[in-house]
Every structure is written in structure tokens, then in C-alpha cells.
C-alpha positions in Angstrom: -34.1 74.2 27.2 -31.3 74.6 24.6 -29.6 72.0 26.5 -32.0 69.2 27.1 -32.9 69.8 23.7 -29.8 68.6 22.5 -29.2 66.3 24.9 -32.5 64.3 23.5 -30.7 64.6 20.1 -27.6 62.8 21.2 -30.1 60.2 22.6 -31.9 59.9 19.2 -28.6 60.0 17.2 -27.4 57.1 19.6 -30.6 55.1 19.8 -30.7 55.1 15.3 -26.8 54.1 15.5 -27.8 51.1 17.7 -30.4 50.1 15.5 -28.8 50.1 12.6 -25.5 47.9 14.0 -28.5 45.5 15.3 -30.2 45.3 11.5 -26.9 45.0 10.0 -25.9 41.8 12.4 -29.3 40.0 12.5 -31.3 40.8 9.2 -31.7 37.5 7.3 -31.2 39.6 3.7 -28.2 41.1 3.8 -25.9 40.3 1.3 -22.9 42.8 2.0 -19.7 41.3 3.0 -17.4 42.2 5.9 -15.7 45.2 4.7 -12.8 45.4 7.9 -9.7 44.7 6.2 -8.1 41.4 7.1 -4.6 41.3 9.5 -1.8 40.2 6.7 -0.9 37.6 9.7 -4.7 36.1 9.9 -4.4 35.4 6.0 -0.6 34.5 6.3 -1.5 31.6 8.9 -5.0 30.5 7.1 -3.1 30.5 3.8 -1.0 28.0 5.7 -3.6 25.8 7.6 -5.4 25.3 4.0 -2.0 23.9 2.4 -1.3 22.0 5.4 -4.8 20.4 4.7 -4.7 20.1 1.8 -1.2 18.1 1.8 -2.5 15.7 4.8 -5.4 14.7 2.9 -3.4 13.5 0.0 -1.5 10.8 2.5 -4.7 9.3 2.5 -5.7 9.2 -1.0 -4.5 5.5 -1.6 -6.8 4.0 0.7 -9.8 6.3 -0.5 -8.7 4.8 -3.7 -8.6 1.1 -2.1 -12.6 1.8 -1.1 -13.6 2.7 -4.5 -12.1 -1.3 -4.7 -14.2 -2.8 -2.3 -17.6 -4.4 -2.8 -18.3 -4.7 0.8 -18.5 -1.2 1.6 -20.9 -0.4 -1.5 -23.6 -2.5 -0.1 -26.4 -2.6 2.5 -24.2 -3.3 5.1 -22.0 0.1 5.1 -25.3 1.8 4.9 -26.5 0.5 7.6 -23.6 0.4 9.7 -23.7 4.5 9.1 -26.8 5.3 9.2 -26.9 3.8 12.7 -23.8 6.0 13.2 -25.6 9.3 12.7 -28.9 8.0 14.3 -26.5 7.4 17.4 -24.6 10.5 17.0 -28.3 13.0 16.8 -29.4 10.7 19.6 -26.7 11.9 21.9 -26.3 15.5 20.3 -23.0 14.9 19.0 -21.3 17.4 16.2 -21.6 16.6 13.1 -17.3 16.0 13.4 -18.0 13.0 15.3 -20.6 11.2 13.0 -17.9 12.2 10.0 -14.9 10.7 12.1 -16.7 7.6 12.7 -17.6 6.9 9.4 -14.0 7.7 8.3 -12.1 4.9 10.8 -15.2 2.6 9.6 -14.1 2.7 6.2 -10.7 3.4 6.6 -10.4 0.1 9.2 -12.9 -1.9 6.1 -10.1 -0.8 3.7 -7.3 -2.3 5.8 -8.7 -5.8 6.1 -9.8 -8.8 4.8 -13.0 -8.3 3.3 -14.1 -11.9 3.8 -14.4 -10.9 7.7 -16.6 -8.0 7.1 -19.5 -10.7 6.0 -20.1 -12.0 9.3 -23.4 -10.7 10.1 -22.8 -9.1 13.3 -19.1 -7.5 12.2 -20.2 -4.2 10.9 -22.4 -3.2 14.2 -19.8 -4.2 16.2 -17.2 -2.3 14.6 -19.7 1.0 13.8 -19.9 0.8 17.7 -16.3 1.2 18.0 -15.7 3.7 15.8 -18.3 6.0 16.9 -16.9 5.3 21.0 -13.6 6.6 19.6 -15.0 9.4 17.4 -16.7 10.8 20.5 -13.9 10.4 22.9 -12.0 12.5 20.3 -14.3 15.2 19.6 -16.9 15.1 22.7 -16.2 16.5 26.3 -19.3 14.1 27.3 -19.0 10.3 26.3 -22.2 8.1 27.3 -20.7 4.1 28.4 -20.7 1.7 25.9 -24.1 -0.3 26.6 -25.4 3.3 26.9 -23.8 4.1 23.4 -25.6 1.1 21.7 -29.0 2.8 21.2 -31.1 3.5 17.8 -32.5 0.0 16.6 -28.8 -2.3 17.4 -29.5 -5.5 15.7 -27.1 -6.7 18.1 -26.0 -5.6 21.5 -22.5 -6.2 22.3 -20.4 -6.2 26.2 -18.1 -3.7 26.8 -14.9 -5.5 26.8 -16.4 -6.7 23.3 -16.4 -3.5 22.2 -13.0 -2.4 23.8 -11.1 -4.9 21.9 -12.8 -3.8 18.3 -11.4 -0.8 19.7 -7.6 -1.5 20.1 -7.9 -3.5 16.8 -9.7 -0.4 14.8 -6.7 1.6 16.5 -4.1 -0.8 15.8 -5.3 -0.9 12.0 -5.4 2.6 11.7 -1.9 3.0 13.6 -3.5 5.5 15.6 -4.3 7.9 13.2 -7.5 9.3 15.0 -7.4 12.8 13.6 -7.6 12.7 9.6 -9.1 15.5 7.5 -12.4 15.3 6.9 -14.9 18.1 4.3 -15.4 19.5 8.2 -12.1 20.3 8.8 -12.2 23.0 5.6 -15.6 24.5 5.8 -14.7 26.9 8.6 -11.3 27.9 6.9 -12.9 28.2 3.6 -15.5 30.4 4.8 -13.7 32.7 6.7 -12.0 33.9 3.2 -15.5 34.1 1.9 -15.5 37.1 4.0 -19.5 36.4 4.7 -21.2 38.6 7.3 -22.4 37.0 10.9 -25.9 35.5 10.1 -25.0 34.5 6.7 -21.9 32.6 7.9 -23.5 30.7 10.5 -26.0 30.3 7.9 -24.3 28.8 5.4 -22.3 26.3 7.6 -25.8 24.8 8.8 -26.5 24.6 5.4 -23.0 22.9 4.5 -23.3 20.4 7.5 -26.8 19.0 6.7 -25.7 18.6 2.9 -22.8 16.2 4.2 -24.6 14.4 6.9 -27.1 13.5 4.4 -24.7 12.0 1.6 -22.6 10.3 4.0 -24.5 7.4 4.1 -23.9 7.0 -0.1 -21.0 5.0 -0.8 -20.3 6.9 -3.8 -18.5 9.2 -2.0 -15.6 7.7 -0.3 -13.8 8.3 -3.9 -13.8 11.9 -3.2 -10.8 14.3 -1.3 -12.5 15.8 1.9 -11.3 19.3 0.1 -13.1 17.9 -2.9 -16.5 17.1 -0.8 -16.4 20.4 1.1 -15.8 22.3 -2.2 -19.1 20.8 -4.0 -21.0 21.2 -0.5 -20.6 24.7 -0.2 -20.6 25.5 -4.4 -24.1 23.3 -3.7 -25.5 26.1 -0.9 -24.3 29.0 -2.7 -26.0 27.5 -5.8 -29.2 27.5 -3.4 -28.9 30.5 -1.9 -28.6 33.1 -4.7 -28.3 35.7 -5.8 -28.1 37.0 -2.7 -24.3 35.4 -2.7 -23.6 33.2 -6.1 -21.4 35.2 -7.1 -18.9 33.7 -4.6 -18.9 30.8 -6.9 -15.4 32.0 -8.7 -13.9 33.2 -4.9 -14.6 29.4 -3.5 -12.5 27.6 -6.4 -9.8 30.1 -6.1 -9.2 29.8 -2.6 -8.5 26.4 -2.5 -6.6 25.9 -6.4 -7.8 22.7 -6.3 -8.7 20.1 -9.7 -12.3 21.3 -11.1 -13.4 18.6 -12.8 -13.3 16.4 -9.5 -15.5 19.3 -7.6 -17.6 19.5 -10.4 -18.3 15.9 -10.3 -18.9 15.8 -7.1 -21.0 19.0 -7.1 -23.0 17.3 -10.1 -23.6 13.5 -7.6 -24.6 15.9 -4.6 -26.9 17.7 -6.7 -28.5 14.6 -8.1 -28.4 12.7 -4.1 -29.4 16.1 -2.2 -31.9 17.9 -4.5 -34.8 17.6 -1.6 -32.9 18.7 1.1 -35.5 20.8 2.9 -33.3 24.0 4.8 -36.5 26.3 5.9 -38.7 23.5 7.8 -39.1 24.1 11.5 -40.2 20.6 12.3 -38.1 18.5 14.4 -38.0 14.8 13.9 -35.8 12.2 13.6 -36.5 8.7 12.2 -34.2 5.6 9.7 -32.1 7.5 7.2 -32.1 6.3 3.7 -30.6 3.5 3.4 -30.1 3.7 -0.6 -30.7 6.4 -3.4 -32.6 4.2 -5.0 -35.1 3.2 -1.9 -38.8 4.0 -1.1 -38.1 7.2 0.8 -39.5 10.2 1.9 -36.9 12.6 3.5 -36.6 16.1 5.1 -34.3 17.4 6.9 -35.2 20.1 9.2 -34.0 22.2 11.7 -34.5 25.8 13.8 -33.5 28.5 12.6 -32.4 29.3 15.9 -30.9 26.4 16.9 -28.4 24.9 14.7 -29.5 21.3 15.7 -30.0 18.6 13.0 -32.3 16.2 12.4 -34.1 13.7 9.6 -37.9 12.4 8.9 -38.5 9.8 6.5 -40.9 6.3 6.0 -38.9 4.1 5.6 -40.2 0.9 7.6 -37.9 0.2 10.6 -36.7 -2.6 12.3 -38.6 -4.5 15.2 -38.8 -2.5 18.4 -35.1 -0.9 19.6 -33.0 -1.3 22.2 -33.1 2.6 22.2 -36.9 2.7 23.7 -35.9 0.5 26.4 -32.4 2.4 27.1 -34.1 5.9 26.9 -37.1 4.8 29.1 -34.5 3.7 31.8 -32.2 6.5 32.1 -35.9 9.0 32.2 
């Protein structure tokens, strides 16, 4: 008896220790941080990937400076040209890499031409088509053909070896410089030094992603370092999710040593574009993204808490009936 007796013990004792690891890992309130002590190597070699981005970013600050320059890619038609982008990009479940890439080569190729071309009508689909094909072949393992890729309201529809030539010339123009940094490229570095536990981590970088895929479409932003952007994103969901972890505040804009002022600017523009950004919603929809601050709109962005999909709603009247409706009925 003595034995079974403490055999049910060890059980009991075993059972407890299994729930606790379990309610440490999954439950949503915990605000302790990792406590395991980091290998000197790990920090050695992040503390080198973060100056490495942070010094590649800088080789392209004169052409983020040549946007801030050009009219063209303040108006409608960079708006439009993204927001098809990221309607394209949810339709075909790409990351959230891919939509940021091909915004980048679209206004990194706008920046490197005459702007007098980018006023033909049909010039920034065509190139938004482009850039989004190369994006995905970077970042995707699974790249739909080009008449496949054109989906989402496409004012205009173009042939494939239309689109393969914008191609070479977006590449050409770019000198085939198809990997730049983006805010995407520091959020996971970042948050690693935040030293947040599992749920919270994944958590915030949800968080982080839907904040920039809903201010990429605002032109106001190409002035801004992707250190910069990623810096006022994340000081933006720490500002939303305390007190469970504000206090990180000081630890974010030590870890990258980087000009305040700018993040604070940008902190203060996100805060003034992103202020309705709805993160507990479990509705999934998708519909136009705004196409200006200033527009009739009513936006959510939603997504599972499960599922660390992304999507937007809003009323904002659409165009006449899509290509999409056509190209999803065929491939059902």
C-alpha cells in the first residue's frame, strides 16, 4: 500500500508540473519574460545581423530621399497600384515579406525613372504586376502564372510576355537588387532581444505585421528608414498592449541606438494613420483597402487568434465587376 501510495504521488507531482509548463506557454496574460540566460554567441551574431542592417539600409537612403521628391508617387495612382498589391498578395496567401518587397521595387523602379512615363494610365498596373511576380518568386515556394496573378479588380489585364519585359526592365533599373531591407527584416531580430515569452512573441509580431500592412498604402511613409518604421511599429503595439509589457519601451530604443526624433515621428504619423486598427476581431473579410487617409472609409482589420492570417473590411465603393470573380470561379 505504502508503495502505490507513493507511486500515485509521483503521478500527482508530475501531472501539476505538466500543467504548470502548459499555463506558462499558452496563457494569454503572462507578462514574465524568458528568464534562460542567452548564449554570448547568439547575442554576438544578432548584435552583428542588426548592424549589418542597419548599415544596408543606409545605401538606400538617397533614393528614399528621391521619393519624398516625387509627386507621382504621392497620388492616387501609388495607392492604387499598392493596394491592389496587398489585395493580390491576401488573395494568394502570400507573407506579409512579399506585399512589402513589392511595394519597395515599385517605388524604388518610380524613383529611378522619368516621371512623365509613370502618367500613362495603364503604367502603374502593369508595373505593380511585375513587381509583385518578382516579390513572390523571391519570397514564395508557390508562384501562381501571370494571367493567374492578375486578380483583385485589374483595370487592365496584361499578356505574359508584357509582363516579363516590365520585369527585366524593373530588374535592370534596380540592378538586381531584389533583396533590400525592409521594417520586416528587423522585427524578428528586434524581438528576440525583447526576450518576450512564446504567446506573447508570436503575439506581438501579428500585431507588428498588420500595423505595416495597413500604412503601406500611405505615401507618407517612403521617407522613413525600414529600422525607423519597424521601431515606431512595435513602440505602437507595446503602447497598445500595456502594462502588461510598456515598460519595454526604453529596451526597444536601446537595442537598435538609432535617431529618436525620426521614430518618434514616425511613431506619432502611425498613431494618427492606425488609431482603429482593430487586433481582437475574429471576423474574416477582405474587401478595397483605403485608398487615402482622408477617404470615406470604414476599416477593420481582423484576424484569428489562432491563425496568424490577415485580412481587411471596409466600404469603400469598388470598381465594376473583377477579373478576380471570373479567375477564381474558373480555377473552382
Amino acid at each position: 500500500m505504502t508503495h502505490l501510495h507513493q507511486q500515485q504521488q509521483q503521478k500527482t507531482i508530475l501531472l501539476d508540473s505538466l500543467y504548470r509548463e502548459e499555463e506558462d506557454l499558452f496563457t494569454e496574460s503572462s507578462c514574465s519574460e524568458n528568464k534562460s540566460n542567452p548564449n554570448p554567441n547568439d547575442l554576438l551574431w544578432e548584435e552583428g545581423e542588426l548592424s549589418s542592417l542597419l548599415t544596408k539600409e543606409t545605401e538606400s537612403k538617397i533614393s528614399y530621399n528621391v521619393l519624398e521628391k516625387n509627386q507621382s508617387l504621392t497620388s492616387s495612382r501609388r495607392e492604387e497600384a499598392v493596394e491592389w498589391i496587398v489585395k493580390a498578395t491576401a488573395y494568394y496567401s502570400f507573407s506579409a515579406q512579399t506585399a512589402f518587397l513589392a511595394v519597395n521595387y515599385l517605388d524604388s523602379f518610380f524613383s529611378s525613372i522619368d516621371q512623365t512615363q509613370s502618367h500613362k494610365p495603364w503604367m502603374n498596373q502593369l508595373v505593380a504586376v511585375a513587381c509583385l511576380s518578382l516579390a513572390a518568386k523571391v519570397e514564395e515556394t508557390e508562384v501562381p502564372l501571370l494571367p493567374d496573378l492578375q486578380v483583385e479588380e485589374s483595370r487592365y489585364v496584361f499578356e505574359s510576355k508584357t509582363v516579363q519585359r516590365m520585369e527585366l526592365l524593373v530588374l535592370s533599373t534596380l540592378e538586381w537588387k531584389m533583396n533590400p531591407v525592409t521594417p520586416f527584416s528587423f522585427l524578428d531580430c528586434i524581438t528576440r532581444r525583447l526576450g518576450l515569452k512564446n504567446f506573447l512573441c508570436l503575439e506581438f509580431l501579428r500585431r507588428c505585421e498588420k500595423v505595416l500592412l495597413y500604412i503601406i498604402t500611405d505615401s507618407r511613409f517612403i521617407g522613413y528608414l525600414p529600422s525607423a518604421m519597424a521601431s515606431a511599429t512595435m513602440l505602437h503595439v507595446l503602447d497598445r498592449l500595456k502594462p502588461c509589457i510598456g515598460e519595454k519601451y526604453q529596451d526597444l530604443l536601446g537595442i537598435l541606438g538609432i535617431v529618436k526624433d525620426k521614430v518618434e515621428e514616425c511613431y506619432r504619423l502611425i498613431q494618427e494613420v492606425a488609431w482603429n486598427i482593430d487586433f481582437r476581431s475574429n471576423k474574416r473579410k477582405f474587401g478595397t483597402l483605403p485608398g487615402s487617409p482622408t477617404g470615406v472609409m470604414d476599416v477593420s482589420f481582423s484576424s484569428d487568434s489562432s491563425n496568424d492570417s490577415w485580412s481587411v473590411a471596409t466600404s469603400v465603393t469598388s470598381s465594376p465587376e473583377p477579373l478576380s470573380k471570373k479567375t477564381r470561379e474558373s480555377r473552382e
